[in-house]
LUMDOSE-410922 format. One record per residue (C-alpha): residue number from 1; residue in three letters; x negated, y, z. Coordinates in steps of 0.2 Angstrom, whole numbers. Layout:
N
+------+------+-------+-------+-------+
: resi : resn :     u :     v :     w :
+------+------+-------+-------+-------+
:  NUM :  ALA :     X :     Y :     Z :
...
+------+------+-------+-------+-------+
END
This chain:
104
+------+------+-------+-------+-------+
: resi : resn :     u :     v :     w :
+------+------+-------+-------+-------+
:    1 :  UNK :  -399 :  -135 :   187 :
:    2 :  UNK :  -390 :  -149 :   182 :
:    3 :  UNK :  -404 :  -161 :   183 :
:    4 :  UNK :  -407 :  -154 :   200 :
:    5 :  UNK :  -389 :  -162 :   203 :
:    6 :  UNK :  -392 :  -178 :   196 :
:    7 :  UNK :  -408 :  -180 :   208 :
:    8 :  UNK :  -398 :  -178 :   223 :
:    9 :  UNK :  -385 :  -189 :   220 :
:   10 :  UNK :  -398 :  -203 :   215 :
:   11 :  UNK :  -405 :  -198 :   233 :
:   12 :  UNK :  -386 :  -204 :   237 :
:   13 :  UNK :  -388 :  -218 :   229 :
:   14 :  UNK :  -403 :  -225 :   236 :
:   15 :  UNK :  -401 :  -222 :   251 :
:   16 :  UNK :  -384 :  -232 :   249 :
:   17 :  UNK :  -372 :  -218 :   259 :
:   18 :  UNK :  -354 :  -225 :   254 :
:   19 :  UNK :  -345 :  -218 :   238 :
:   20 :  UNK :  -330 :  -209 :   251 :
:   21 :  UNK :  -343 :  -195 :   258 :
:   22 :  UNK :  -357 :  -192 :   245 :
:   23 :  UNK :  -348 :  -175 :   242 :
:   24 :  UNK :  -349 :  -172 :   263 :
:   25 :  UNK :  -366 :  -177 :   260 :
:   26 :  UNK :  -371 :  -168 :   246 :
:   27 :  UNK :  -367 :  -151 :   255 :
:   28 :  UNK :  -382 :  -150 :   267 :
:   29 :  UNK :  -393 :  -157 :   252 :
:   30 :  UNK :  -388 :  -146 :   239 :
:   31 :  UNK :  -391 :  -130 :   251 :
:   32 :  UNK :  -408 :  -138 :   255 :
:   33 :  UNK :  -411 :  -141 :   239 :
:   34 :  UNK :  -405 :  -124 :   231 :
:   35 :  UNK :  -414 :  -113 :   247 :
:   36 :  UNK :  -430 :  -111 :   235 :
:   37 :  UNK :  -418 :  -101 :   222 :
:   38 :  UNK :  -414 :   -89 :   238 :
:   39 :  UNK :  -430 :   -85 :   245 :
:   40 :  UNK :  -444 :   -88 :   233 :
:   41 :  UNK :  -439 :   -72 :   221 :
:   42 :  UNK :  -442 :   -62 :   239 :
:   43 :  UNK :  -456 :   -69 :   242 :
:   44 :  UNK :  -461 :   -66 :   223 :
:   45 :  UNK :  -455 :   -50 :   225 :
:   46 :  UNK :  -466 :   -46 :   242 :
:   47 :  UNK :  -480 :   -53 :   235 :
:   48 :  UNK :  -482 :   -44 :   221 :
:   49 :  UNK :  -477 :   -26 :   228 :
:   50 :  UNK :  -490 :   -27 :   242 :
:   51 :  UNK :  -505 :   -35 :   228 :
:   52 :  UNK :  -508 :   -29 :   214 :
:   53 :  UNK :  -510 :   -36 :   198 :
:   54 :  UNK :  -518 :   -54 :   199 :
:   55 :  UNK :  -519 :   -53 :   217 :
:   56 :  UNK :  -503 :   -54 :   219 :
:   57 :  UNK :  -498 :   -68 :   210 :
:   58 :  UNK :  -515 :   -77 :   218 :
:   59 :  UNK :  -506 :   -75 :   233 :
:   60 :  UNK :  -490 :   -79 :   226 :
:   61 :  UNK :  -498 :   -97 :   219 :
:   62 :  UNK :  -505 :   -98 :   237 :
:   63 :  UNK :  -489 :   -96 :   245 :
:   64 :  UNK :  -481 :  -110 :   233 :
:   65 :  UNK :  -497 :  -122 :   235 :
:   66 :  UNK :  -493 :  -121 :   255 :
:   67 :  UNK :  -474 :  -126 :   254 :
:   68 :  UNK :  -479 :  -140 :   240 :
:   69 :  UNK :  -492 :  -146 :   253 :
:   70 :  UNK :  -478 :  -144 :   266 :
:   71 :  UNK :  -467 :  -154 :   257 :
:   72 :  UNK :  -479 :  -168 :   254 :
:   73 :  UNK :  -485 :  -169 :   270 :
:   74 :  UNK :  -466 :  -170 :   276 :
:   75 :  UNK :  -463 :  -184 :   265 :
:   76 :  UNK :  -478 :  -194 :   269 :
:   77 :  UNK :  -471 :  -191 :   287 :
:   78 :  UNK :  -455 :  -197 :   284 :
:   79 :  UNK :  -461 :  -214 :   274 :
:   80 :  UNK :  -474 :  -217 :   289 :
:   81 :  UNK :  -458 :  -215 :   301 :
:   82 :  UNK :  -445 :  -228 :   291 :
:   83 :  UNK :  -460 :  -238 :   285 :
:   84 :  UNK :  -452 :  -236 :   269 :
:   85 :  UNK :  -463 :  -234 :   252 :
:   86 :  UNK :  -456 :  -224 :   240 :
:   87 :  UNK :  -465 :  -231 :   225 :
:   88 :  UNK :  -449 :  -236 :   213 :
:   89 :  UNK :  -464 :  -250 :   204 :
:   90 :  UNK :  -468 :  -259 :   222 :
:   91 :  UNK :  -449 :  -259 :   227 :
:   92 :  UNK :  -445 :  -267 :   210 :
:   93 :  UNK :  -457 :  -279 :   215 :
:   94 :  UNK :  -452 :  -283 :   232 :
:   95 :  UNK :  -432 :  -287 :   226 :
:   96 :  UNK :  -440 :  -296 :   213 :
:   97 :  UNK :  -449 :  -309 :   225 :
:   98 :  UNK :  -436 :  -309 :   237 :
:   99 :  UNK :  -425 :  -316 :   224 :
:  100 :  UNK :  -414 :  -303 :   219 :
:  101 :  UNK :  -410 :  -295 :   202 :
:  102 :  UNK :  -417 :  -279 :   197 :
:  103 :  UNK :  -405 :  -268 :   187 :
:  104 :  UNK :  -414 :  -262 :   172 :
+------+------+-------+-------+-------+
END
């Protein structure tokens, strides 16, 4: 749970939001972040009710692959949208010829 934290506060960080409202800001990512906690035991739970053994966790796994593709998908979306890349070694690389030092 904790690390789940940290990785939305480095989010913070990266996308440089000023120090005075990462807690506003960390509100809408942390109920993002947290909704699979909320839903995916129902869906666990339905799943498995309606198919029996292996079939329902097949679908289960299915249900997962799909949001994991969704995900994906709205990622790639969004870099293609900002014309950012994500990649931490080629943004290392691109401060590094632009002159500026890269905290290690």
């Amino acid at each position: 749970m904790y690390a789940l934290q940290a990785t939305h506060f480095a989010i913070l960080v990266e996308g440089d939001y000023p120090v005075e409202t990462t807690g506003t800001v960390a509100i809408p990512l942390m109920i993002i972040g947290y909704s699979g906690e909320i839903f995916m035991p129902i869906v666990a739970g339905a799943c498995l009710d309606h198919w029996s053994g292996t079939d329902g966790y097949k679908v289960l796994f299915r249900v997962d692959d799909c949001w994991v593709d969704y995900g994906y998908n709205l990622a790639k979306s969004n870099e293609r949208k900002t014309n950012r890349d994500f990649a931490p070694e080629e943004r290392n690389e691109s401060k590094l010829a632009k002159g500026k030092r890269v905290p290690e």
